[in-house]
C-alpha positions in Angstrom: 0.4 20.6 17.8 -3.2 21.0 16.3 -5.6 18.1 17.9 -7.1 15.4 15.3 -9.2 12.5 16.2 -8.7 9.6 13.8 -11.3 6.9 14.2 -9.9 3.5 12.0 -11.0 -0.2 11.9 -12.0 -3.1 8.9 -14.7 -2.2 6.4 -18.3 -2.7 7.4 -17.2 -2.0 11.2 -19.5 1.0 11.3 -17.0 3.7 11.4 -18.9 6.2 9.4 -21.6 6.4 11.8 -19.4 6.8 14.5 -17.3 9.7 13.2 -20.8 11.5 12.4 -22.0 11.1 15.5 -19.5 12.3 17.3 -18.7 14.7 14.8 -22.1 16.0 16.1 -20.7 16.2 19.4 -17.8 18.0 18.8 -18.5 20.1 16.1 -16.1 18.4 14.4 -15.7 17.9 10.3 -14.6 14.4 8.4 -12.1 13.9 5.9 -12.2 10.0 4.5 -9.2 7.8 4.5 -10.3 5.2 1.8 -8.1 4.5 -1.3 -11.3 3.9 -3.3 -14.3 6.3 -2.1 -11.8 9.4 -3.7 -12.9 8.5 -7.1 -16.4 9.5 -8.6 -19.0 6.9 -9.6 -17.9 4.4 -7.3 -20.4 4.6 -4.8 -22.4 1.1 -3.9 -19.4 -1.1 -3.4 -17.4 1.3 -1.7 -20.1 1.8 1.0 -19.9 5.7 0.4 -21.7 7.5 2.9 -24.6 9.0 1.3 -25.9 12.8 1.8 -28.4 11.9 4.2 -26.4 9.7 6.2 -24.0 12.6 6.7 -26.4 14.2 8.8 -25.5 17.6 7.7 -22.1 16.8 8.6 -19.5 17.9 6.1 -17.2 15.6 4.8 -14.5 15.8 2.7 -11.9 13.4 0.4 -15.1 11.8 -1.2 -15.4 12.0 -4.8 -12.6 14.3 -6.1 -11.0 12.7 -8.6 -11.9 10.6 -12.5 -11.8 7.1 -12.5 -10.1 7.4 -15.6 -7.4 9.0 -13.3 -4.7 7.5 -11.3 -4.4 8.6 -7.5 -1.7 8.3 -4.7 -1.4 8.6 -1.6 0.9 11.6 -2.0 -2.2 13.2 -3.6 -4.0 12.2 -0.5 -2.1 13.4 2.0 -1.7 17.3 -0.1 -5.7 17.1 -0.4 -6.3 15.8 3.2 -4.0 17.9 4.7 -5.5 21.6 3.2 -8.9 19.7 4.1 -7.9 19.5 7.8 -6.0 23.4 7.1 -9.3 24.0 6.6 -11.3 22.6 9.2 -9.2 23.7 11.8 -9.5 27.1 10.8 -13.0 27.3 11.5 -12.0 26.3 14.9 -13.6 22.6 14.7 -12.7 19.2 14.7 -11.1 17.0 12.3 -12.1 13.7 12.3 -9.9 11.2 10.1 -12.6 8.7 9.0 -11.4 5.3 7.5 -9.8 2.1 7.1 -6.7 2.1 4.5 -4.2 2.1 7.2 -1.6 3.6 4.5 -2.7 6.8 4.2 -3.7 7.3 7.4 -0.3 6.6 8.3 1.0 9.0 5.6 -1.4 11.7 6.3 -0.2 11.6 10.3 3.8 11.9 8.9 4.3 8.3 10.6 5.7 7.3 7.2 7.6 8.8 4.3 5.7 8.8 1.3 7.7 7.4 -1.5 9.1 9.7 -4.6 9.0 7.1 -7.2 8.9 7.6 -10.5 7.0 5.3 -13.4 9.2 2.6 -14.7 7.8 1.5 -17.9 10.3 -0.9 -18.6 9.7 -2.9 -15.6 5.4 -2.5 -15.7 5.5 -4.2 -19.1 7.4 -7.3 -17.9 5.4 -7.5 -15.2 1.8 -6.7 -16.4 2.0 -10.4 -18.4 2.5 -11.7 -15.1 -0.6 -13.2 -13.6 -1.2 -11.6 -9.9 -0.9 -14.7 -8.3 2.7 -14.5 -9.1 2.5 -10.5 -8.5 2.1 -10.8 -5.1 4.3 -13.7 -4.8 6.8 -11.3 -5.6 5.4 -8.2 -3.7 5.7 -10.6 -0.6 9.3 -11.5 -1.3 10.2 -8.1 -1.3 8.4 -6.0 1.2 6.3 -8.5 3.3 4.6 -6.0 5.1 3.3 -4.2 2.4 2.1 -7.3 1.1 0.2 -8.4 4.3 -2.0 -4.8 3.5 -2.4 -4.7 -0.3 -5.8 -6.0 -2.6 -3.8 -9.3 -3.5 -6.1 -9.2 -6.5 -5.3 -6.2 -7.6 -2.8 -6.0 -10.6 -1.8 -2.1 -10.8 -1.8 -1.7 -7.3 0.9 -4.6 -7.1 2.8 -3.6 -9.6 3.1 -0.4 -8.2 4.3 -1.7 -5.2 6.6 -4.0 -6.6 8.2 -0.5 -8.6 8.6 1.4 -5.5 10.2 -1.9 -3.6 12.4 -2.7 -6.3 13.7 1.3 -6.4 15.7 0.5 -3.3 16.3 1.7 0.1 16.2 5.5 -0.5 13.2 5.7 -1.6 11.1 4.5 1.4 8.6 1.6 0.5 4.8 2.1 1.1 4.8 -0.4 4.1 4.4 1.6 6.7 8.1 1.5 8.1 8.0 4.2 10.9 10.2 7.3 10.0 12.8 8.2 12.7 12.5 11.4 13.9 9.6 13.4 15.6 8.0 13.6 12.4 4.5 13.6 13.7 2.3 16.1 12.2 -0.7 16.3 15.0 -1.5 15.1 18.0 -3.6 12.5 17.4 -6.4 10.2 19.6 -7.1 7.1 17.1 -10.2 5.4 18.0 -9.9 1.5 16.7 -13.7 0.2 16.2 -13.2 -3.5 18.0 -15.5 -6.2 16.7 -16.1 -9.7 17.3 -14.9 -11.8 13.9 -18.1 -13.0 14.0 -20.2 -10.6 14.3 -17.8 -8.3 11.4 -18.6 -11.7 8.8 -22.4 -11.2 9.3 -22.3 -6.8 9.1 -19.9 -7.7 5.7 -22.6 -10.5 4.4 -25.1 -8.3 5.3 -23.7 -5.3 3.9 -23.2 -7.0 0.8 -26.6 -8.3 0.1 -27.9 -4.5 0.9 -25.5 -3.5 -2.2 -26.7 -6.2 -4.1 -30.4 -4.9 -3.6 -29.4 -1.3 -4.2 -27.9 -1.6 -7.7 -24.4 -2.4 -7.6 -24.4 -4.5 -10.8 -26.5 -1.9 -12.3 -23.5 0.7 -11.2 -21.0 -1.8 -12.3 -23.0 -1.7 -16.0 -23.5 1.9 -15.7 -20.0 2.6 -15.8 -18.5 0.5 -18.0 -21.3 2.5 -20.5 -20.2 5.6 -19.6 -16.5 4.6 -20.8 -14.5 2.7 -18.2 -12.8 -0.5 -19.6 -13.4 -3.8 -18.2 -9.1 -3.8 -17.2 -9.8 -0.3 -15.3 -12.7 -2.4 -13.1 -9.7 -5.0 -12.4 -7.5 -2.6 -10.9 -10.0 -1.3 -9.0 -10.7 -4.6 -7.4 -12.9 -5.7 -5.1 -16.4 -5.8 -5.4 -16.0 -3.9 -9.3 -13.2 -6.4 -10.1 -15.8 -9.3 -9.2 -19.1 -7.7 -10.7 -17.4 -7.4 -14.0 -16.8 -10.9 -14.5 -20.1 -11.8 -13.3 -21.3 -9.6 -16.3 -18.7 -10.8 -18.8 -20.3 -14.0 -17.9 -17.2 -15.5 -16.7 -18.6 -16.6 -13.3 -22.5 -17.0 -12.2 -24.2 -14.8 -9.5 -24.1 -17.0 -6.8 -20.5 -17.1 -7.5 -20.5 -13.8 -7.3 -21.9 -12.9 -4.2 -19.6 -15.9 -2.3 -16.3 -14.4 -3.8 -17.6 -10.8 -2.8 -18.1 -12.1 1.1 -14.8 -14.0 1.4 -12.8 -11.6 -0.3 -14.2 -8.8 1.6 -13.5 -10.6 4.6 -10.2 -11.1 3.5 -9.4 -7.5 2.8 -10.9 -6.9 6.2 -8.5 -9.4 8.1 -5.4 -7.1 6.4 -6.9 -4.0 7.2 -6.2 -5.0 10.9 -3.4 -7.2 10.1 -1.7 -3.1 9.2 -3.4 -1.8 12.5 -1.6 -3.8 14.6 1.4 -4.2 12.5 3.4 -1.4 14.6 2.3 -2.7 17.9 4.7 -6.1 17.7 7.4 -3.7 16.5 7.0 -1.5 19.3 6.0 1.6 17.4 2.9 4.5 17.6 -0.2 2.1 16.6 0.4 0.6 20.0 -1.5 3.9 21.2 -5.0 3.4 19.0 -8.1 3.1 22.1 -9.7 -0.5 20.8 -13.3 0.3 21.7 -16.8 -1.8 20.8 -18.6 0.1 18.9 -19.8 2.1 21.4 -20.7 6.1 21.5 -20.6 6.6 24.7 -17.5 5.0 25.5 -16.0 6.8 22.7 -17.5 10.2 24.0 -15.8 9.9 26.9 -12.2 9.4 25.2 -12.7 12.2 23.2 -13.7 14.5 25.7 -10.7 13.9 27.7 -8.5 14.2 24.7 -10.3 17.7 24.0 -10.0 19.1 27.3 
């Protein structure tokens, strides 16, 4: 099996820097495993690396599709898999960069990506359902799914709650291991390990840098440019909470403290999916928890290489 490093952990850990550095290396290339830094325009709250960061390194699974376009993670795992195709044929690297543990876990063939189709029916019942009770039901149904999702964020519920509901032979989106030696690669996974305390003050800090770049000004920008104020709700997050603050339904300083705690919270499940597998017994057990650390993380991947 072709070799892939994977390096994973919560948002604001530092894991872009890491993977270009040691993309650097090991002439390595990085394909991103976020749900949200796929779409174009969303750039600020996302924490997309920029062109300079990249350090010349090239970096794929950023900006390729509409916002005005739905995306799943079978469409991840087709694109991210002729990305790494490609990568390896130039005899280098690839370096899974990311933190949504989902399609990581798709991507690697640890799970079985489900064939669902749309149920209207059952999305307009549910879509006059506020998401407090959405993920009340998500939770019911597939627990471990729910411990993972935006919890604020209604289509991405819903969606879950479809596939859930679809029954057993169409396998749910929690990350349930497949049987089988279905394993695609062979993988080292690099876990960035961080103090709690020290993650709250890179997220707060983060934050207030995004604050000073623009992101309410890339928040207004796109809702100009055509994207409805329900489409920034589904996105959730930091887009969800910026376009109350300028539907004036909450005040800035409510803003920012909702944008740390729920960051923080979406942080927590990141890692809450991480280590999901590891009480079960199954293949997460085998990510390398490391402090952010390159040399440390050097050494790892050079044994892996060799």
């Amino acid at each position: 099996m072709q070799k892939i490093l994977v390096i994973l952990g919560p948002t604001a850990s530092g894991k872009s820097e890491v993977a270009v550095e040691l993309a650097k290396q090991f002439n390595g290339e990085i394909v991103s495993a976020d749900s949200r830094q796929v779409y174009k325009g969303l750039d600020i709250g996302t924490g997309k690396i920029t062109k300079k960061e990249m350090q010349g390194v090239p970096h794929y699974l950023l900006d390729v599709v509409s916002l005005k376009k739905q995306f799943s993670v079978s469409d991840y795992k087709k694109l991210a898999d002729k990305a790494i195709d490609k990568i390896l044929k130039k005899n280098k690297l690839p370096i899974i960069c990311g933190g949504t543990g989902l399609y990581i876990d798709a991507l690697l063939g640890k799970i079985n990506i489900p064939e669902v189709p749309p149920n209207p029916k059952l999305r307009k019942q549910l879509e006059s359902k506020p998401v407090a009770e959405l993920f009340n039901i998500l939770r019911n149904l597939d627990p471990e799914r729910a411990g993972n999702i935006d919890a604020k964020n209604p289509r991405r519920l819903i969606r879950a709650i479809e596939i859930a509901l679809a029954g057993p032979h169409s396998t749910s989106p929690s990350g349930r291991v497949s049987r089988g030696n279905t394993l695609k690669y062979n993988v080292l996974k690099i876990g960035i390990k961080i103090e709690e305390k020290n993650l709250k003050e890179k997220i707060n800090k983060r934050i207030g840098g995004w604050m000073k770049k623009g992101l309410v000004k890339e928040v207004q920008n796109l809702h100009k440019g055509g994207l409805s104020w329900k489409r920034m709700e589904e996105i959730g997050l930091e887009y969800r909470l910026v376009a109350l603050y300028l539907q004036n339904k909450i005040t800035k300083e409510k803003l920012i403290d909702r944008i740390q705690i729920e960051t923080w919270q979406y942080a927590k499940r990141q890692m809450t999916w991480f280590k999901r597998t590891v009480r079960q017994g199954g293949g997460d057990k085998k990510i390398i928890w490391l402090p952010p650390n390159i040399s440390k993380m050097k050494s790892e991947v050079k044994k892996f290489i060799k």
